[in-house]
C-alpha positions as MATLAB code, in Angstrom:
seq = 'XXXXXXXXXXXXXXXXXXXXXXXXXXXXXXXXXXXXXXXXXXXXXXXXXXXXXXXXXXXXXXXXXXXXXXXXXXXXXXX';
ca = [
       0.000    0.000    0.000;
       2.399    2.432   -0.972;
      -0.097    5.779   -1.047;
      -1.228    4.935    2.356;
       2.654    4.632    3.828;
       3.614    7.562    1.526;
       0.354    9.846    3.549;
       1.739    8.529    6.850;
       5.029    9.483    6.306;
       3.686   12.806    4.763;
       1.738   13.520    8.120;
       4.733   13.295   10.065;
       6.981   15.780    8.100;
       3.059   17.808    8.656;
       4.199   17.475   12.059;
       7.931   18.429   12.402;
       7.413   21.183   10.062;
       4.946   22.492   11.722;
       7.464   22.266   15.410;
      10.526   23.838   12.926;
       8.609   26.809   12.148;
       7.406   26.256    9.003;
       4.044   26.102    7.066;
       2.929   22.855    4.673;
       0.211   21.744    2.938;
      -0.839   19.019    1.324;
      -1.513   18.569   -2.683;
      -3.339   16.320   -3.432;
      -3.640   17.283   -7.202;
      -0.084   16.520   -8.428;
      -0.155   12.800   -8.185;
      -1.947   11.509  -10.816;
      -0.944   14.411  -13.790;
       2.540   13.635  -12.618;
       1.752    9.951  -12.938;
       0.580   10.899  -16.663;
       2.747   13.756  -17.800;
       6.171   13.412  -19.332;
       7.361   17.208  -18.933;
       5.799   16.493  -15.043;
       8.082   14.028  -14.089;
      11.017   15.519  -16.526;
      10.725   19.054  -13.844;
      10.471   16.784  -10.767;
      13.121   14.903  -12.116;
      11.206   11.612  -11.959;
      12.325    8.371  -13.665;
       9.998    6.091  -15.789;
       9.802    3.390  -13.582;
       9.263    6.074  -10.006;
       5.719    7.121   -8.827;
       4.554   10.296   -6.738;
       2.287    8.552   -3.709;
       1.753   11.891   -1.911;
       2.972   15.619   -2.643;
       3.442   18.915    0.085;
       3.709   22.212   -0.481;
       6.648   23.014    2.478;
       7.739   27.106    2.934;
       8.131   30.270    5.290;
       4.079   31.007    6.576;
       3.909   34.747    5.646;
       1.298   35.121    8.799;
       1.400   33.689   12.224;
      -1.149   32.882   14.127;
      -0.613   33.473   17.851;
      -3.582   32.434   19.509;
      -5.806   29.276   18.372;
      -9.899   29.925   18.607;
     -11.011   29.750   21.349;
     -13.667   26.374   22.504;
     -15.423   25.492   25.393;
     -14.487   22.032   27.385;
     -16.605   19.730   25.729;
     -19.601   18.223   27.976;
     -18.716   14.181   28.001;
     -21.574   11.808   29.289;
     -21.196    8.050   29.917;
     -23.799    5.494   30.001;
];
């Protein structure tokens, strides 16, 4: 299952981006037209034979946020 492993491993560099500083995001667009598109894979540098499972955008955020919204403690019942 290589798309799910490559997602995994995609959500962790998420992570330690994220602690680093810096800003991702995910696109989820590029796979398949670079699974289809010679001058794709020719700018990524791709060989014939190597697939793109999962793609991030990774850079500087030009905003930071500095506090999160704020929620209310959720009400939990058990029965």
């Amino acid at each position: 299952m290589p798309r799910e492993t490559a997602y995994y491993a995609a959500a962790q560099l998420v992570l330690m981006a994220t602690a680093l500083g810096l800003g991702t995001c995910f696109v989820g667009w590029l796979t398949e037209p670079a699974a289809r598109s010679g001058e794709i894979r020719e700018a990524l540098g791709l060989a014939e034979d190597d697939g793109v499972q999962a793609a991030l955008a990774l850079g500087y955020p030009k905003y930071k946020y500095h506090h999160a919204i704020g929620r209310g403690v959720p009400e939990v019942g058990w029965r």
